[in-house]
C-alpha positions in Angstrom: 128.3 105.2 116.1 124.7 105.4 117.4 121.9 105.4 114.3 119.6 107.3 116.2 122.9 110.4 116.7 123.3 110.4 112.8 119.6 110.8 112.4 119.7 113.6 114.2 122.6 115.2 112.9 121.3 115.0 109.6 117.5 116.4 110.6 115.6 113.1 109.6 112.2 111.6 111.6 111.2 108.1 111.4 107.9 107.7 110.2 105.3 105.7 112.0 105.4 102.3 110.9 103.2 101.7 107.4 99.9 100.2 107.3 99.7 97.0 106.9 98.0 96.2 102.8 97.5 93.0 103.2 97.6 89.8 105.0 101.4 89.3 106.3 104.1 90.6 109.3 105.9 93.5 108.1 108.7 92.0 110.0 109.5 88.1 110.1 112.4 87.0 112.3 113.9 83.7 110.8 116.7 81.8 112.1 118.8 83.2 115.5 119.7 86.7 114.3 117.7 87.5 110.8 114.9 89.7 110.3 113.4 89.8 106.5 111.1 93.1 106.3 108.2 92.7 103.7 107.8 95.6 101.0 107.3 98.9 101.8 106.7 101.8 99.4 106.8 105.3 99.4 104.1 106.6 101.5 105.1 108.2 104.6 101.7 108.8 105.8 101.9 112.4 105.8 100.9 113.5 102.1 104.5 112.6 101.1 103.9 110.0 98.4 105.7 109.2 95.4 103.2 107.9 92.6 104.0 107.2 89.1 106.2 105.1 86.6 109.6 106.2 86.1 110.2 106.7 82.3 106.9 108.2 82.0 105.8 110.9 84.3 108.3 110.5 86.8 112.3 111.5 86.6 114.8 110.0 88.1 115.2 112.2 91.1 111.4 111.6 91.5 112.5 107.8 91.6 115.1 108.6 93.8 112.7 110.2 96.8 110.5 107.1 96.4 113.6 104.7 97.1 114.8 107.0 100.0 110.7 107.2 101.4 110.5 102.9 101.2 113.6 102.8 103.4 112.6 104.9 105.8 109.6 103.2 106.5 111.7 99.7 106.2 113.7 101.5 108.9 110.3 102.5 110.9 109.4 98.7 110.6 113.0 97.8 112.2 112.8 100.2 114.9 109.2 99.0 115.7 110.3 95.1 116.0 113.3 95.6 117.1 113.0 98.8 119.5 116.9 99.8 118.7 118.0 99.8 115.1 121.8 99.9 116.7 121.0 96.2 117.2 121.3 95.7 113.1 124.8 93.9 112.6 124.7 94.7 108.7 122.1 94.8 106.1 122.2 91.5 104.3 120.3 92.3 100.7 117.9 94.8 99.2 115.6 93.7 97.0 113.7 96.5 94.9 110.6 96.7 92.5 110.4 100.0 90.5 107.8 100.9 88.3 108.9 101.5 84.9 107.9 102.3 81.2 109.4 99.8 79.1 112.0 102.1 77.7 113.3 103.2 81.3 116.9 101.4 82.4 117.9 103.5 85.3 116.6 101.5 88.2 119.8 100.5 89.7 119.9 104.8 89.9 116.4 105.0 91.3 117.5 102.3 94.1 120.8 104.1 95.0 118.1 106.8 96.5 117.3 104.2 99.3 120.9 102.4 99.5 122.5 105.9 99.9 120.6 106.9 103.1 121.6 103.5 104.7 125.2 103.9 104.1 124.6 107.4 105.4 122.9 106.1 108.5 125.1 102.9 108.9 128.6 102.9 107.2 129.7 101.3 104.4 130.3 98.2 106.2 127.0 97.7 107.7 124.5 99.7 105.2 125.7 98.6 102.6 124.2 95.4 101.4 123.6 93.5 97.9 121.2 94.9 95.9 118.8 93.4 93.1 116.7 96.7 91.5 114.0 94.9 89.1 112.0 97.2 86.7 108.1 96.3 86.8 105.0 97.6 84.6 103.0 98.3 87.7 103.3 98.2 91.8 100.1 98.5 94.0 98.4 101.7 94.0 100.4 102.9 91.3 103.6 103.9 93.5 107.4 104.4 92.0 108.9 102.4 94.0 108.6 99.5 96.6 111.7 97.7 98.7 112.2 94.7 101.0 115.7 93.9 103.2 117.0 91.5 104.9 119.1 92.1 107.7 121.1 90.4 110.3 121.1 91.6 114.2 124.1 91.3 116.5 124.1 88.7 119.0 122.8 89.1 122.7 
């Protein structure tokens, strides 16, 4: 199965790869065939931003779109570093921040927004990773949502 055939099928672009907000790689390669991608939130650069805390002025499909925008641009980092996601062996772990009023216990729903479109993209066996969805009082510049992987890549 070729990524770049499902994206298609399914009508979605890749966005260009985030802005950097800081001082890091958005990409850092560790070991022979392991790539951990630093946070990315919801922006996609074109107006399509998902701002808020879920519990308070956001619902949970809100939450959802932000967790399906932060993978995309995880997956517009990949494609940048890598130059062919169909070099991704599986998707190791997700790690996910979602910012939440205290009363709000639905972020392992929120996250399913972002773990959904890789399983879509992927398979089970390869986009489907372990998960960690942590509920936060704030993320920078007040967005719903922001994610991190960790993936392995198929050998040479």
């Amino acid at each position: 199965m070729n990524v770049y055939d499902v994206l298609k099928e399914k009508g979605i672009t890749l966005p260009a790869p985030p802005p950097k907000g800081g001082v890091y790689t958005p990409v850092q390669e560790f070991g022979s065939n392991f790539l951990y991608c630093s946070g990315c939130g919801p922006d996609l650069g074109n107006g399509n931003n998902v701002i808020g805390r879920l519990g308070e002025n956001l619902t949970l499909e809100q939450g959802q779109k932000a967790a399906y925008n932060c993978m995309l641009n995880l997956l517009a980092n990949l494609d940048a570093k890598t130059g062919d996601l169909n070099k991704i062996k599986r998707f190791v772990k997700v790690l996910a921040f979602v910012n939440s009023a205290d009363s709000f216990e639905q972020q392992p729903q929120v996250v399913n927004g972002g773990s959904n479109l890789l399983v879509e993209l992927f398979g089970e066996e390869v986009g489907m990773p372990a998960r960690t969805a942590i509920g936060t009082n704030t993320l920078p510049g007040g967005i719903a949502c922001e994610i991190e992987v960790l993936v392995e890549l198929k050998e040479d």
